[in-house]
N, C-alpha and C positions, 0 to 999 in steps of 0.2 A: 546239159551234158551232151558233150558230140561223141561220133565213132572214132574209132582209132584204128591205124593201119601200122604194120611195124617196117621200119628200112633195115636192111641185113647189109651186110656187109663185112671185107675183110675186117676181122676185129682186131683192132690196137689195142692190147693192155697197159695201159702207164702208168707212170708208178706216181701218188699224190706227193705232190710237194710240200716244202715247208711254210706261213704271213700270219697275218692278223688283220681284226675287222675290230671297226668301231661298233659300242653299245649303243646303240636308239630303242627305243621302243615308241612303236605305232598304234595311236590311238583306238579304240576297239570303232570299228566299224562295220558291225554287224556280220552275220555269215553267210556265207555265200553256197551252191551247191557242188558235187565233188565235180570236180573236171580235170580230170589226165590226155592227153593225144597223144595220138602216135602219129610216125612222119610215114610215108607212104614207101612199104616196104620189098626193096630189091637186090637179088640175088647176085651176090657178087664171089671173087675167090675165095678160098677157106686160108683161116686165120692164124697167125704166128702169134704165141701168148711168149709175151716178153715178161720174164719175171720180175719184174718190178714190186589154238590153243585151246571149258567148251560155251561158247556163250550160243545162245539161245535159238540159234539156227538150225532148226531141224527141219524144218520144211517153210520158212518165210521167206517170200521175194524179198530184195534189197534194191537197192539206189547205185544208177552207173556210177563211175566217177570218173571221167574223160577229158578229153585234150583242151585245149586252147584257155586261157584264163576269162571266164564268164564270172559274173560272183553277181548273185542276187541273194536276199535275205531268205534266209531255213528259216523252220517251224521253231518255237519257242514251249519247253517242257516246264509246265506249273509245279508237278510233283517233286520235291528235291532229292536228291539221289538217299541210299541209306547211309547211316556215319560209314566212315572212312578213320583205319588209321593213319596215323602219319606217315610216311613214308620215311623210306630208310636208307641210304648212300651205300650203304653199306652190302655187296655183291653175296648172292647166294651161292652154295659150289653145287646147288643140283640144277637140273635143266626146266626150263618152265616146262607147262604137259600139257595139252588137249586134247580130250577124249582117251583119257590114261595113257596117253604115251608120251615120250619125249618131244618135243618142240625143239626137232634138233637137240646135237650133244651138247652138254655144259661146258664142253670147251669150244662149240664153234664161233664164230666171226657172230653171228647174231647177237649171241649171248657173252660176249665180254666185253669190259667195261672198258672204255678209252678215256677214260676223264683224267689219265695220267699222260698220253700223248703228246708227242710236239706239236705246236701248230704248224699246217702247211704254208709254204713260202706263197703259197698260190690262194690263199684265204680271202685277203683283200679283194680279190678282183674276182673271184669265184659267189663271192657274197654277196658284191657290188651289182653283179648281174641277175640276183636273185631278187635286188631290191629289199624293203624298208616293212613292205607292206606286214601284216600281224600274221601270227601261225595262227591257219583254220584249220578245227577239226572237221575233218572230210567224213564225218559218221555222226551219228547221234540216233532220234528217233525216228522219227518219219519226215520224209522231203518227194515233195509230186504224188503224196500216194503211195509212197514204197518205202521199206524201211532204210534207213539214211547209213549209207557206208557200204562195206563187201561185206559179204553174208561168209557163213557157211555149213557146213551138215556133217556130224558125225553120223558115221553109220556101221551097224557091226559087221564080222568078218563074215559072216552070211548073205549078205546084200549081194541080189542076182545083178552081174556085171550086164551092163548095157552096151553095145557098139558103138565106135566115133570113128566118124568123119572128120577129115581135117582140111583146109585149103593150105596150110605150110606144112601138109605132112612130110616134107624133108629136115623141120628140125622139132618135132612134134614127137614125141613117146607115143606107139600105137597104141587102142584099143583093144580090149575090153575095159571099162572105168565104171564102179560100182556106182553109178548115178541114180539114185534114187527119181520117180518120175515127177516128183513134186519136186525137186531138190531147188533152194534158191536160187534166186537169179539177180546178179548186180543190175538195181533199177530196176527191177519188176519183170514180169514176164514181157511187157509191151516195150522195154524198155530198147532205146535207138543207141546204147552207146556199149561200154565195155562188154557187160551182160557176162564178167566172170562169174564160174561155177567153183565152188573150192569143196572136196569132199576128204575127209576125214576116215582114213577105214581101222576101225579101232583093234579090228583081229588079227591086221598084220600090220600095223601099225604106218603104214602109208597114206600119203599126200598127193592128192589127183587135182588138177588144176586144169581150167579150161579158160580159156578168152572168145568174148563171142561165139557164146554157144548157146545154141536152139535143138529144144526138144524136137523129135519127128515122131508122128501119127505111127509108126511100126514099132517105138517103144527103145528106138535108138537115138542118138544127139550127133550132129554138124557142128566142127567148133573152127575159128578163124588156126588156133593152135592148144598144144595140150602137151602138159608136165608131169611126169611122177617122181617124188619122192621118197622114200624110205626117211621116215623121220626119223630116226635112229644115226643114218648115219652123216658123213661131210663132204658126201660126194658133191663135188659141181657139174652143172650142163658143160658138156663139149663145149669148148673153146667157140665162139664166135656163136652159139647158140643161144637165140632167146629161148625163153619158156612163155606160159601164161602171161607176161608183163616184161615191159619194154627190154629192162636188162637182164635178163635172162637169171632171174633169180626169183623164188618163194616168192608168194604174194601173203600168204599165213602167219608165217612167224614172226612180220614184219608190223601186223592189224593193233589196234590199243581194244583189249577187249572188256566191258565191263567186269568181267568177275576180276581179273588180277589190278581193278583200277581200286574196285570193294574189299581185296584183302589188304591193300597198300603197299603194293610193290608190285612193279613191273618189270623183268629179267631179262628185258632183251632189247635191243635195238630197234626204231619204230621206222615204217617208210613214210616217204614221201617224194614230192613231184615238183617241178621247176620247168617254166615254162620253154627255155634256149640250150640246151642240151649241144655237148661236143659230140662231132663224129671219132669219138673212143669211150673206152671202159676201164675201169681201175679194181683192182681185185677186190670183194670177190665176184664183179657182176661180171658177164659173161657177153653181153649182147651191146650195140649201142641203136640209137634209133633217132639219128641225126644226119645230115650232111658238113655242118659246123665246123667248122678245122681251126676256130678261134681259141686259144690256148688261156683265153678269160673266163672262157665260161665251163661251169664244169660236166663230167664226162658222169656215165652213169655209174653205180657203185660210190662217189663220193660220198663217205663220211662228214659229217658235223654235227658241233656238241651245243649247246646252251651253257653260257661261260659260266663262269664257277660263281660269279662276282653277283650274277643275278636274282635281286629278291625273291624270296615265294613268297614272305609271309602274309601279303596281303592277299593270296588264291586261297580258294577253297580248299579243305584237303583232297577231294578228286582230282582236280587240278594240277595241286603240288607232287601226286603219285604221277601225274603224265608227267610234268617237266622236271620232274627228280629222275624221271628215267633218259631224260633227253641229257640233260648233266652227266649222269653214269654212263648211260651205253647209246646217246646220240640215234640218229637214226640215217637209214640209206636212202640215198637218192638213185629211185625206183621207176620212173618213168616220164614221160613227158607229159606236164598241165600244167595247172596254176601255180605259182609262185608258192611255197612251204603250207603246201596241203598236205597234213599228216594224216593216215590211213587207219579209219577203224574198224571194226564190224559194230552192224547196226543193233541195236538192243533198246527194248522198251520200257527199260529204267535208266537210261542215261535223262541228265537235265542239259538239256538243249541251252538254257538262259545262258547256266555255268559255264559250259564248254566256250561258249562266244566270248568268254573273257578271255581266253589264250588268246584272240588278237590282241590281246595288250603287249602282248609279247611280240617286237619288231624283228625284222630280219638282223638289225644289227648288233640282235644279242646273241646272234651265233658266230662260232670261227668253224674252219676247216680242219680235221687233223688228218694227218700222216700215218695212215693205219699198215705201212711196210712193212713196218718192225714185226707186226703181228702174224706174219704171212710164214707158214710152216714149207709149203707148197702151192705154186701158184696154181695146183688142179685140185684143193683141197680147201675145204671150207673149213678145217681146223684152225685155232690161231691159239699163239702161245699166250699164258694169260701173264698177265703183268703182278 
């Protein structure tokens, strides 16, 4: 796992195009650990926008998941998950919830279904660049010693707020952030790479996010930057704004968390990472963190689905509940790393063996789509549902 630095810059918002990609799938070759990068980030002019949940983190360190594509084999879990029902295609009209609140509105961009979208004319060559290799889950149990994925901590409306520091406190929400002093850490307390914080305040129903962020001896935290959300509502970050992660968007509502893989149904969009990122953004992400001006590879915010066409029946039903939801609601391309590393929070009933079968699943059983249609407002994270 490395560190990651973010590049800023004037942000282009483009609008996804319309292609198609070929189905392969890639043999399962074990799993590797999470690796996301960032490109080294500088301040440039402000940006023209062209209109074009609670799993078990209450106080456990987690596992970075950071830049450049490394892949060595993770831990393998003996215990098998509990049943699972089967999953369902079929779209919920309420909003998934973490820590009793909303995980975002039931109508925002995370949480609707695109599996009715056109494909983008830019698929082919968007996927081409992402490669063959198999979807690995970038979470499970434990990996180096620390729990394996982004952690995170619900905490009530009572939680004494702590101070932050920030090193990009120009595109950074200030402090106070109710940070609990044990609160997890991605990759562990010792950990060299992302070391996001994500905290959950269930009294006012907010979303606090940190990236590279270290406890201090006075009972306050230094984070490289920091996000607050109102899960409640569809506000976006300012235009050309990162947050906590590379595209300036939730790193939360994006995680595959165990409980919603145990009741068989996932309701929202999952992220994930690619290693050649454009220098632009497509709605709803906000930030890019490229120099890239190659119009093949793709920009951050990129949607893609797992084609319609692709078997599950031979996955486990945990399995089938992750890539029934890659079918229905796809997932966003969130940051720069490894080639279709999907993001989870770590939990210690996840089965390690099982998850390592999603590399059966190759890059070329995904396409790109066209998520314009969906765009209410290009400063809103609304989108109309289909």
């Amino acid at each position: 796992m490395n560190a990651k630095t973010f590049v800023l810059g004037a942000m282009l918002c483009l609008v996804s195009g319309l292609g198609n990609a070929s189905a392969a799938a890639a043999p399962f070759a074990g799993t590797a650990p999470s690796s996301h990068a960032k490109n080294t980030r500088t301040p440039t002019p402000s940006a023209t926008l062209v209109p074009i949940l609670t799993p078990g983190a209450t106080s456990t360190p987690s596992p970075t998941s950071t830049p450049a594509p490394t892949s060595t084999s993770s831990p393998t879990e003996t215990t098998p998950p509990a049943p699972q029902p089967s999953p369902s295609p079929t779209p919920v009209t309420s909003a998934p919830t973490v820590g009793g609140c909303p995980a975002l509105p039931a109508d925002n961009i995370w949480n609707t279904r695109i599996d009715g979208l056109s494909i983008s004319s830019l698929s082919s060559s968007y996927i081409a660049s992402m490669g063959s290799a198999g979807l690995h889950p970038d979470f499970g149990t434990v990996w180096n010693g620390a729990p394996n994925g982004i952690p995170f901590v619900v905490v009530p409306g009572t939680q004494p707020p702590a101070p932050v520091s920030f090193t990009y406190a120009d595109e950074s929400d200030p402090g106070p952030y109710p940070i609990p002093s044990n609160a997890p850490i991605e990759g562990g307390p010792n950990s060299t790479g992302d070391r996001h914080v994500l905290v959950v305040d269930s009294g006012a129903c907010k979303l606090f996010e940190l990236y590279s962020a270290y406890p201090q001896a006075d009972g306050s935290w230094s984070a490289g930057s920091g996000a607050v959300l109102s899960l409640g509502s569809d506000a976006l970050r300012p235009a050309g704004w990162t947050s906590a992660d590379a595209a300036g968007l939730p790193i939360l509502p994006g995680l595959v968390r165990y409980d919603e893989v145990a009741a068989g149904r996932i309701q929202h969009a999952l992220r994930f990472t690619a290693v050649v990122t454009q220098k632009a953004y497509v709605w709803p992400a906000r930030h890019y963190a490229s120099s890239n001006t190659s119009t093949s590879v793709p920009p951050m915010g990129t949607r893609v689905r797992l084609k319609a066409s692709v078997d599950l029946s031979s996955f486990s039903p945990a399995n089938q509940v992750i890539l029934q939801a890659l079918k229905t609601y796809g997932m966003l391309l969130a940051d720069n790393g490894s080639n279709w590393y999907v993001s989870g929070a770590p939990d210690s009933r996840w089965n390690d063996s099982d998850l390592a079968a999603l590399h059966l699943i190759g890059g070329g059983s995904f396409e790109v789509v066209d998520a314009t249609s969906l765009m209410i407002d290009p400063n809103s994270g609304q989108a109309r549902q289909p």
